[in-house]
PDB file of N, CA, C and O in Angstrom:
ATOM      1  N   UNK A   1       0.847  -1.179   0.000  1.00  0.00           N
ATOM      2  CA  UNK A   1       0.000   0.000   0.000  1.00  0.00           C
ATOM      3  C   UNK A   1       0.885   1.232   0.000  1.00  0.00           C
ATOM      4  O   UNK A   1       1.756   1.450   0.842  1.00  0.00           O
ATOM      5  N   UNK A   2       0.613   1.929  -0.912  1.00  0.00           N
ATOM      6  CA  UNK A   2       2.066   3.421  -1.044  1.00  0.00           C
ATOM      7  C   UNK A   2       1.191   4.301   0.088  1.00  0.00           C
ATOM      8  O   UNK A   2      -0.033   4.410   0.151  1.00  0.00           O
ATOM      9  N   UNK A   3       2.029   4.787   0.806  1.00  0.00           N
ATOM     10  CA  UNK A   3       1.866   5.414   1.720  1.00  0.00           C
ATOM     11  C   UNK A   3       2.552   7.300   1.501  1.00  0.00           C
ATOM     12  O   UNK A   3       3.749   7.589   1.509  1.00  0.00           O
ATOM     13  N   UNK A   4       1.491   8.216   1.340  1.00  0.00           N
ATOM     14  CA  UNK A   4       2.331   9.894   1.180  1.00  0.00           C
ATOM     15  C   UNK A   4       2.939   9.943   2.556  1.00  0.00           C
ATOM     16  O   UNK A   4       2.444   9.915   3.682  1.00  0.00           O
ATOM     17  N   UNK A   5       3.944  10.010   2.187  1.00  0.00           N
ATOM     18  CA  UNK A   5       4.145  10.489   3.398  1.00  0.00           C
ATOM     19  C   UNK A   5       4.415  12.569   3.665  1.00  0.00           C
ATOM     20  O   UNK A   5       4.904  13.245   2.760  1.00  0.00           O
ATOM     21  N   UNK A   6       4.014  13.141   4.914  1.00  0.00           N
ATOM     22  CA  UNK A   6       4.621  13.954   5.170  1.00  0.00           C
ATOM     23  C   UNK A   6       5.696  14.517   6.266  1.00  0.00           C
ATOM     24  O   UNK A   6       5.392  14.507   7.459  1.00  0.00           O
ATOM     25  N   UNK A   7       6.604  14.870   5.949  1.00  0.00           N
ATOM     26  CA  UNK A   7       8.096  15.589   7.228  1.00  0.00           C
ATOM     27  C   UNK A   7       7.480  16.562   7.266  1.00  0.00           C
ATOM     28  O   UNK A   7       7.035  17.189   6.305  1.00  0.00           O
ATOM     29  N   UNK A   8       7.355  16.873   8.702  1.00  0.00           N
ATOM     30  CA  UNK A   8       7.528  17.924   9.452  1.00  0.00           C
ATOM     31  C   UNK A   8       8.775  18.311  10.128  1.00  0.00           C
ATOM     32  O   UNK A   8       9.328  17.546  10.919  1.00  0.00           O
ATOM     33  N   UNK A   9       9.312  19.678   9.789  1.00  0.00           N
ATOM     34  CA  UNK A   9      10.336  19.936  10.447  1.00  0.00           C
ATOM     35  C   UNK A   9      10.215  20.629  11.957  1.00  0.00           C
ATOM     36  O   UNK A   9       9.319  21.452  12.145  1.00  0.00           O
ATOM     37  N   UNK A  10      11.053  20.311  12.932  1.00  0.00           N
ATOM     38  CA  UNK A  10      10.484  20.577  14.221  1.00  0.00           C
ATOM     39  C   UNK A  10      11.548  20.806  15.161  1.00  0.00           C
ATOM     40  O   UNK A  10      11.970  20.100  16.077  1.00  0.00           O
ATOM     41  N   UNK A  11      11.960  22.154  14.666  1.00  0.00           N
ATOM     42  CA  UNK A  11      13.430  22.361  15.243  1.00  0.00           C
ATOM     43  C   UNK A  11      14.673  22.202  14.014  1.00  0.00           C
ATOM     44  O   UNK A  11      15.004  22.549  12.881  1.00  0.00           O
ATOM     45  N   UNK A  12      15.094  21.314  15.322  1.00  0.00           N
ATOM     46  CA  UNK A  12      16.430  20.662  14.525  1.00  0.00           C
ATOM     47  C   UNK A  12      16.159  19.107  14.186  1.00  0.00           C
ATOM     48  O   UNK A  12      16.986  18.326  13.717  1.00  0.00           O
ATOM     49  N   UNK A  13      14.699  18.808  14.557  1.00  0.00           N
ATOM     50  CA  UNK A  13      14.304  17.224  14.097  1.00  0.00           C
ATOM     51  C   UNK A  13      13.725  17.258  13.139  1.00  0.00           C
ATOM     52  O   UNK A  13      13.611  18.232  12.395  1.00  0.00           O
ATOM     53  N   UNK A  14      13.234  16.119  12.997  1.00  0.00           N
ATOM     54  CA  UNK A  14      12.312  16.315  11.917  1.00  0.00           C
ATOM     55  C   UNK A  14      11.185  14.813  12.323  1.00  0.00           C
ATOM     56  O   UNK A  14      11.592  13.802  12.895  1.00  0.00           O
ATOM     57  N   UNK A  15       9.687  15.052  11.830  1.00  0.00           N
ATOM     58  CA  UNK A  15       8.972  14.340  11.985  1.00  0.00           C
ATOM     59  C   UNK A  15       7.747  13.412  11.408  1.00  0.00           C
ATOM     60  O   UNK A  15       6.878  13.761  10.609  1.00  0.00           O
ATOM     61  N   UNK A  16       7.835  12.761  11.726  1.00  0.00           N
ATOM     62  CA  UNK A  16       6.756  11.621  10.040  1.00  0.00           C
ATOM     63  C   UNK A  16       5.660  11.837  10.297  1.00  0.00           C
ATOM     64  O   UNK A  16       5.300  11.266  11.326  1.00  0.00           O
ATOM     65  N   UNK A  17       4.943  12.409   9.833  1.00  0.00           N
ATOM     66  CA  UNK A  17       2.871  12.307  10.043  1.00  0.00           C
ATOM     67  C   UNK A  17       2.573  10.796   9.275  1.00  0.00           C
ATOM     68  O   UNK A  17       2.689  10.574   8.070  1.00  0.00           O
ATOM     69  N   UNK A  18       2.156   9.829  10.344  1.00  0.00           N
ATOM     70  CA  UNK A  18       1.236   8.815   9.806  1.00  0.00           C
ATOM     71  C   UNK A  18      -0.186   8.917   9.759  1.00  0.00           C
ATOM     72  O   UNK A  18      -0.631   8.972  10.906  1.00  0.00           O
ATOM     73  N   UNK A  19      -1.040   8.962   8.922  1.00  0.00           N
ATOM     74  CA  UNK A  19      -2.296   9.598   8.416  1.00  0.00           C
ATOM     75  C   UNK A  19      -2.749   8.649   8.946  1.00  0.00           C
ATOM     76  O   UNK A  19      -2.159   7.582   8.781  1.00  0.00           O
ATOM     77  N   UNK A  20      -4.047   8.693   9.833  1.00  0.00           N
ATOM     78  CA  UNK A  20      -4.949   7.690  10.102  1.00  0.00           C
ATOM     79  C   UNK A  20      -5.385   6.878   9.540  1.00  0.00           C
ATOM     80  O   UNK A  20      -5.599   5.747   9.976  1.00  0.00           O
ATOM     81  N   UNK A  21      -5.586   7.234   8.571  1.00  0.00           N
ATOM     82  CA  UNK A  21      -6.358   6.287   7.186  1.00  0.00           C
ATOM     83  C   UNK A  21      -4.945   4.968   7.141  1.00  0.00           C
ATOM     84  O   UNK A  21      -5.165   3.758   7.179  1.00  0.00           O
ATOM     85  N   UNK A  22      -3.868   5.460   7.073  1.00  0.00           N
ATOM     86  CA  UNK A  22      -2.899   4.157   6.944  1.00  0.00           C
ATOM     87  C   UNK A  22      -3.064   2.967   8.056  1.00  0.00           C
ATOM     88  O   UNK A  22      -3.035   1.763   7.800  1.00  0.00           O
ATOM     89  N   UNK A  23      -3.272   3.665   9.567  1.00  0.00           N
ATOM     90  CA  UNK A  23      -3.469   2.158  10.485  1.00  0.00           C
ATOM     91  C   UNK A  23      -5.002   2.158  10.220  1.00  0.00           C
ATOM     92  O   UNK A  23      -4.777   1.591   9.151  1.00  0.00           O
ATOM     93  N   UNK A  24      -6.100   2.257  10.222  1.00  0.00           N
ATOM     94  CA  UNK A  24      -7.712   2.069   9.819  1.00  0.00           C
ATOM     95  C   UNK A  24      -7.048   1.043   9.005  1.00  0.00           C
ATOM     96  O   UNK A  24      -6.923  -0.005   9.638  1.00  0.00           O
ATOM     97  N   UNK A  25      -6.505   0.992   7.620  1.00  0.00           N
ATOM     98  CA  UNK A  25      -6.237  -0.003   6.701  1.00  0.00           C
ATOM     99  C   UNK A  25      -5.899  -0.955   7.376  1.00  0.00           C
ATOM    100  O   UNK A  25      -6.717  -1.874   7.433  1.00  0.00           O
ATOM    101  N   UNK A  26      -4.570  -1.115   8.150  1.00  0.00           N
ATOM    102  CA  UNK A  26      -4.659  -2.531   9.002  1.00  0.00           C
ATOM    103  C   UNK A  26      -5.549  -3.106  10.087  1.00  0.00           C
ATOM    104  O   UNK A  26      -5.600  -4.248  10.544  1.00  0.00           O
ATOM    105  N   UNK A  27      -6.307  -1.900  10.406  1.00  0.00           N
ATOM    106  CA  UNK A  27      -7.084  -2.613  11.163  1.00  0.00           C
ATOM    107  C   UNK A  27      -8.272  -3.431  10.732  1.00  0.00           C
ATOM    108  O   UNK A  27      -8.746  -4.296  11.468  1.00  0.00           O
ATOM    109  N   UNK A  28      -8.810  -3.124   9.393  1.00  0.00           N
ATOM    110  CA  UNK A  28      -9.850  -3.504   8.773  1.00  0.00           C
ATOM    111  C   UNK A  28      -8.718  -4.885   8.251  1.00  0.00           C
ATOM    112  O   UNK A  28      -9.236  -5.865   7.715  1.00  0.00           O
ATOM    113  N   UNK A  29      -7.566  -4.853   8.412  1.00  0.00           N
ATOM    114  CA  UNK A  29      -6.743  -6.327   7.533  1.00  0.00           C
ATOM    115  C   UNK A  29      -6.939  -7.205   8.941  1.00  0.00           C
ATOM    116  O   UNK A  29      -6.628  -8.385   8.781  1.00  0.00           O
ATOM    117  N   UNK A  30      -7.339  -6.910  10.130  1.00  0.00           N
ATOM    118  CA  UNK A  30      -7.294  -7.835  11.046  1.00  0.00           C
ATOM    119  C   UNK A  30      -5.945  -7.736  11.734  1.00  0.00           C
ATOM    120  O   UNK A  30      -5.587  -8.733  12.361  1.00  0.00           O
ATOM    121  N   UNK A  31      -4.938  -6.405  11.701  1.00  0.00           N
ATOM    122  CA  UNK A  31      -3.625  -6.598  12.418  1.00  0.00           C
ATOM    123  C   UNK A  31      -3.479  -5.229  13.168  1.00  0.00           C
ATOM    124  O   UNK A  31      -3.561  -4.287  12.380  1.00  0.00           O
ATOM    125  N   UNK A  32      -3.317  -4.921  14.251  1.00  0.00           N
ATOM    126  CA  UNK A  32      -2.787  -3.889  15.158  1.00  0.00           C
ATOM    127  C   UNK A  32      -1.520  -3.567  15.300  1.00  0.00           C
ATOM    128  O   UNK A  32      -0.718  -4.245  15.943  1.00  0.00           O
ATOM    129  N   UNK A  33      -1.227  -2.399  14.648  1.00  0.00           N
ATOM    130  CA  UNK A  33       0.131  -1.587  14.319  1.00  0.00           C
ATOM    131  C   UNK A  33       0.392  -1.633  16.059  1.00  0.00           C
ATOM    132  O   UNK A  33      -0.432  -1.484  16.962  1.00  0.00           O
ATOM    133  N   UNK A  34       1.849  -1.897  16.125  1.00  0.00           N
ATOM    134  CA  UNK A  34       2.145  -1.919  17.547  1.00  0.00           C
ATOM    135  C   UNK A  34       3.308  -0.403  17.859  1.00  0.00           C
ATOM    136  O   UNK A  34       3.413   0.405  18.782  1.00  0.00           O
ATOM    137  N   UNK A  35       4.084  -0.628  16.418  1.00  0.00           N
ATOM    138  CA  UNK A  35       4.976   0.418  16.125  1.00  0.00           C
ATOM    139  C   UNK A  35       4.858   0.326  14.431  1.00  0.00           C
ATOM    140  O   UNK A  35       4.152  -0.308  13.647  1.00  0.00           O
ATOM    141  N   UNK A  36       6.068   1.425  14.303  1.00  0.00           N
ATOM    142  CA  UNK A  36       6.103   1.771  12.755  1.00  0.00           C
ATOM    143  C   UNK A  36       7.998   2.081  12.712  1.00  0.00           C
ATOM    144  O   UNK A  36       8.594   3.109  13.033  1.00  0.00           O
ATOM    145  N   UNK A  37       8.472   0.973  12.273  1.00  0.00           N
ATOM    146  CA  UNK A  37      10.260   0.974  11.524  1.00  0.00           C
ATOM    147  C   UNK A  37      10.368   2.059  10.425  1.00  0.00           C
ATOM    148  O   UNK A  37       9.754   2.016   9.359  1.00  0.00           O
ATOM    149  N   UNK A  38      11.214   3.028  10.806  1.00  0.00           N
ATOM    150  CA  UNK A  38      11.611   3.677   9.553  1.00  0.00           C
ATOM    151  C   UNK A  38      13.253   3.421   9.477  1.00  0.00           C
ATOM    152  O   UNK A  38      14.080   3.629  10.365  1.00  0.00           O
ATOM    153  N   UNK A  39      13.506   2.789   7.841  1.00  0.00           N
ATOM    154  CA  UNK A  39      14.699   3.201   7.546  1.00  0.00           C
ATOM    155  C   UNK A  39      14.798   4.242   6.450  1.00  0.00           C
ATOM    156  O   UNK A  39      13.867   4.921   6.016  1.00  0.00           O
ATOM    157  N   UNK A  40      16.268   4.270   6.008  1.00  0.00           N
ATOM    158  CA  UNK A  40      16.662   5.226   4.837  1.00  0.00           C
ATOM    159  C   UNK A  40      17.129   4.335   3.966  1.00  0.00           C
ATOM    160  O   UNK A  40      17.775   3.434   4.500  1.00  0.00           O
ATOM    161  N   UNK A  41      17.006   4.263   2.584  1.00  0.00           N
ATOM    162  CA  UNK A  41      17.837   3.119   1.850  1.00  0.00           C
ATOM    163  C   UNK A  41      17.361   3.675   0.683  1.00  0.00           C
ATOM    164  O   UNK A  41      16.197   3.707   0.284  1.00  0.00           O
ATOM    165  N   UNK A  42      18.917   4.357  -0.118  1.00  0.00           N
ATOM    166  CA  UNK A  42      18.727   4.554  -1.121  1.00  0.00           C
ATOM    167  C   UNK A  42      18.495   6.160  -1.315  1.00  0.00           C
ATOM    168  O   UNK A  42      18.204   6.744  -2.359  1.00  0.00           O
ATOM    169  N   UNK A  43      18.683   6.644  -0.164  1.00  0.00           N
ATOM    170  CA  UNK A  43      18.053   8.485  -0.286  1.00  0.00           C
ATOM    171  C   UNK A  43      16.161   8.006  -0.024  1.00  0.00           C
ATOM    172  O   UNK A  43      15.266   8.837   0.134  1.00  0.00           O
ATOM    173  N   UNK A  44      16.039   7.021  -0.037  1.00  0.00           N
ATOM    174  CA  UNK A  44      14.549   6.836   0.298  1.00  0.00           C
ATOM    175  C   UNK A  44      13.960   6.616   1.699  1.00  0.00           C
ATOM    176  O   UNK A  44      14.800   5.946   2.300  1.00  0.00           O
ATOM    177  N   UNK A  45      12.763   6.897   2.622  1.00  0.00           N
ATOM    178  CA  UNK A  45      12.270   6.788   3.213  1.00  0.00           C
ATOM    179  C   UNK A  45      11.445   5.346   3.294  1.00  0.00           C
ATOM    180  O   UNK A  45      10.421   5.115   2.652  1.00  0.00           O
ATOM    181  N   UNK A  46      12.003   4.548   4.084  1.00  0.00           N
ATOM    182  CA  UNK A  46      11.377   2.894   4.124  1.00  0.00           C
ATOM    183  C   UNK A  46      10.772   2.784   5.113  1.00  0.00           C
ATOM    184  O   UNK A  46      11.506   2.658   6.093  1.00  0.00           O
ATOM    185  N   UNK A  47       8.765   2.761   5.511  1.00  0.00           N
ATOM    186  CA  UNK A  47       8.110   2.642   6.604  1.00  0.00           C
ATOM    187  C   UNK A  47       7.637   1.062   6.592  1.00  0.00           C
ATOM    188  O   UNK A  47       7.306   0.402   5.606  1.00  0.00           O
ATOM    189  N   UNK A  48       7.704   0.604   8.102  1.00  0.00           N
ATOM    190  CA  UNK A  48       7.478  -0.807   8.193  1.00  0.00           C
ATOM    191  C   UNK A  48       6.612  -0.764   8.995  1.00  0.00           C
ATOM    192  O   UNK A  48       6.769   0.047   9.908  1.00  0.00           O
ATOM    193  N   UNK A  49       5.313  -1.639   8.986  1.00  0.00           N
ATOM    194  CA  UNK A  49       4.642  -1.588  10.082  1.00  0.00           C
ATOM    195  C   UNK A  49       4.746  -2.872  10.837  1.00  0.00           C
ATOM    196  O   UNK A  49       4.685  -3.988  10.321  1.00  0.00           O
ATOM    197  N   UNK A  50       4.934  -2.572  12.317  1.00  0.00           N
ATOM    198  CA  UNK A  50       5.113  -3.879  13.411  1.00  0.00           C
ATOM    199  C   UNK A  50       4.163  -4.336  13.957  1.00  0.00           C
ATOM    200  O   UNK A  50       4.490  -4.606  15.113  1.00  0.00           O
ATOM    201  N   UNK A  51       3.482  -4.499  13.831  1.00  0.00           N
ATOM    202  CA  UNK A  51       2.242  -5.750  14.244  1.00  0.00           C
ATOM    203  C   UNK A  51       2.231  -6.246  15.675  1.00  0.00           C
ATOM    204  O   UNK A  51       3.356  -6.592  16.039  1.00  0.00           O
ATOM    205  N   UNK A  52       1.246  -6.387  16.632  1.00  0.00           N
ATOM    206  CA  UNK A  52       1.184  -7.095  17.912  1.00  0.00           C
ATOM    207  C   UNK A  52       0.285  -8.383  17.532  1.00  0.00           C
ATOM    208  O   UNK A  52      -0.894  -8.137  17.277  1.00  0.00           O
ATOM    209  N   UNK A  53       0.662  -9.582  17.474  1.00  0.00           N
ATOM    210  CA  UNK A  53       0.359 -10.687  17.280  1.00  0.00           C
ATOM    211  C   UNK A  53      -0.442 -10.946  18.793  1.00  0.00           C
ATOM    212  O   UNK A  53       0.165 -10.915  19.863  1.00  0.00           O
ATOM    213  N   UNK A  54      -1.793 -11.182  18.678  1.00  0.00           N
ATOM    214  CA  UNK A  54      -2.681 -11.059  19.498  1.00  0.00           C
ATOM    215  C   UNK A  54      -2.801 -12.533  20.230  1.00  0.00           C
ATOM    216  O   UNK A  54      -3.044 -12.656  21.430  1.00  0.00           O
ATOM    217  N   UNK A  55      -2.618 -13.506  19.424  1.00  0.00           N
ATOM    218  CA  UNK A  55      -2.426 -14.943  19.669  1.00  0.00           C
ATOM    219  C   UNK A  55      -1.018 -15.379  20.930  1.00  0.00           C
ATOM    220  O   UNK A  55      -1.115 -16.264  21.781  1.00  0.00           O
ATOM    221  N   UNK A  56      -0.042 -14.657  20.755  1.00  0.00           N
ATOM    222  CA  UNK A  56       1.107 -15.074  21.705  1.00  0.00           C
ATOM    223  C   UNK A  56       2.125 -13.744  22.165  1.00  0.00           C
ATOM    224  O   UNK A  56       3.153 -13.843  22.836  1.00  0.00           O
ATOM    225  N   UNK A  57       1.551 -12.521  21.622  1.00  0.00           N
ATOM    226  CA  UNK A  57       1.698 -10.902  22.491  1.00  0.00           C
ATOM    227  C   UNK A  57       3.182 -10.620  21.724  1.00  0.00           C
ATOM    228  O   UNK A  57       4.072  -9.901  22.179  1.00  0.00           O
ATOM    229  N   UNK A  58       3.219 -11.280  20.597  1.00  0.00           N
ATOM    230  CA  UNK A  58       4.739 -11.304  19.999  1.00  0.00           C
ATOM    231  C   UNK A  58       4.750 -10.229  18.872  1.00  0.00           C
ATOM    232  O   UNK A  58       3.728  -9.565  18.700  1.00  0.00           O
ATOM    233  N   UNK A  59       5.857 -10.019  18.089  1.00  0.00           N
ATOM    234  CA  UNK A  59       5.857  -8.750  16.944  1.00  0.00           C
ATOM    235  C   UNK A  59       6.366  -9.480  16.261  1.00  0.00           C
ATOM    236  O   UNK A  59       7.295 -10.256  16.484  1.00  0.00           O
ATOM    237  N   UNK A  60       5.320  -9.129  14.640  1.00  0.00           N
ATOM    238  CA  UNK A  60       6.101  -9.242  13.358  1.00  0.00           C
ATOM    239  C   UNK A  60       5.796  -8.134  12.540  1.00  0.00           C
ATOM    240  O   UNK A  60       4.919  -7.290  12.719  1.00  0.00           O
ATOM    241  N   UNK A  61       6.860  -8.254  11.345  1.00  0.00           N
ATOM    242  CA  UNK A  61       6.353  -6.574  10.648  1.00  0.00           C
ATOM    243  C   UNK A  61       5.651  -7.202   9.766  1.00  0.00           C
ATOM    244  O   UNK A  61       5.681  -8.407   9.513  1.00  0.00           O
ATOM    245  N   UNK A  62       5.264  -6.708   9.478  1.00  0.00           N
ATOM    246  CA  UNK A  62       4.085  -6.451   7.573  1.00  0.00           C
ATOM    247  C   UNK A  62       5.188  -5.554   6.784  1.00  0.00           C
ATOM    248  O   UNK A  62       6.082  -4.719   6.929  1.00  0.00           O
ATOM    249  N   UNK A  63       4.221  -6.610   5.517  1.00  0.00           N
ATOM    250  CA  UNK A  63       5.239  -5.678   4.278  1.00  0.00           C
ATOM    251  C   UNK A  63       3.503  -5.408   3.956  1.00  0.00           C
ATOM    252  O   UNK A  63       2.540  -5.722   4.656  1.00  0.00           O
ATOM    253  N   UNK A  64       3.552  -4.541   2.310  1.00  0.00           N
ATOM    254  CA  UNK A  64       2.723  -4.324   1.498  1.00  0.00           C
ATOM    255  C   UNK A  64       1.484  -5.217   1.241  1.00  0.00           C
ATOM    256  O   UNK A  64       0.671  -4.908   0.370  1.00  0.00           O
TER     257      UNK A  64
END
């Protein structure tokens, strides 16, 4: 699922807006975003979503 993303700059940080509409999508897939992995690879912005596995309280990520 392509995800817009927007940076906010906030200072000297900077910060990711995850749009609601992106976890609603997993939640209607049956999975609860627990966290969200960002790497860099490539000059690109790579978001992962981490999952709370409800069955044994464990984490896996989701891809696309």
């Amino acid at each position: 699922m392509p995800l817009l993303r927007k940076i906010a700059k906030i200072g000297n940080a900077r910060a990711l807006v995850i749009p609601q509409q992106y976890l609603d999508y997993w939640k209607l897939k049956g999975k609860e975003v627990k966290q969200i992995g960002l790497d860099i690879v490539d000059d690109k912005l790579i978001v992962t979503p981490i999952f709370e596995n409800k069955e044994n309280h464990s984490t896996e990520e989701g891809g696309g």
